[in-house]
N, C-alpha and C positions, 0 to 999 in steps of 0.2 A: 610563556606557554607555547607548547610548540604545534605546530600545525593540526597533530592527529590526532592532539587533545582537546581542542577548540572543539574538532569536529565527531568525537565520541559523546563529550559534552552535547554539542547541541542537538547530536544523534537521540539520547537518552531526554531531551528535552522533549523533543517531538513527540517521543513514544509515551512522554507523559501526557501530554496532552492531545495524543489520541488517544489513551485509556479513559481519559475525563471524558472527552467528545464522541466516544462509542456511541453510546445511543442515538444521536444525532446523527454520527456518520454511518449506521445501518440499516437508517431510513433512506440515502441515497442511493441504494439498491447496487450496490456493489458487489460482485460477487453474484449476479442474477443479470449480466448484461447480454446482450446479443453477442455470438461467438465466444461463450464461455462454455466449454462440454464438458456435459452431466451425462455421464451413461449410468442406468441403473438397472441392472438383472438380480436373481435370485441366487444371493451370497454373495455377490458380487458389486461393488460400488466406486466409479473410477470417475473423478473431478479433476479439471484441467481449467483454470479463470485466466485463459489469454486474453481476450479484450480487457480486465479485470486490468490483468498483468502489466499491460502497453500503456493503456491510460495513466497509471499511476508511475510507469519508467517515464512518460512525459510529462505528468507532475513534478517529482522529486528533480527533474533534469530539471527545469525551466527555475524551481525555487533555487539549487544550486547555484544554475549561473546568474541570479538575480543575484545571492550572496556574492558572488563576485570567487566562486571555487574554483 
C-alpha cells in the first residue's frame, strides 16, 4: 500500500468519525470564536472562521506529525 493510499484511507476515516462526533464537536463552539468575521447586511452575508481556521491547521499538524507524516 503505497503512501497516498494509507493517507486518503485514514483521510476518509477521520471524516467518518467526525460525521458520528458532530454533535459533540458543535458544542465546542467552533466556528463562533474570537477573530472569526461575521459581517451581516441586507442581502448580503460574508463569513471568514480564521481563528476557527488556524486552530484546527494546528490540530491536524501536531496529529500529523504524531503519526510520524
Amino acid at each position: 500500500m503505497t503512501p497516498l493510499q494509507k493517507t486518503l484511507i485514514l483521510g476518509g476515516i477521520g471524516l467518518i468519525v467526525l460525521a458520528i462526533a458532530w454533535p459533540l464537536v458543535s458544542k465546542l463552539g467552533l466556528g463562533r470564536l474570537p477573530g472569526d468575521i461575521h459581517i451581516k447586511r441586507e442581502g448580503f452575508s460574508f463569513y471568514m472562521p480564521i481563528t476557527t481556521m488556524v486552530l484546527l491547521s494546528i490540530v491536524v499538524s501536531l496529529i500529523m506529525r504524531w503519526l510520524g507524516k
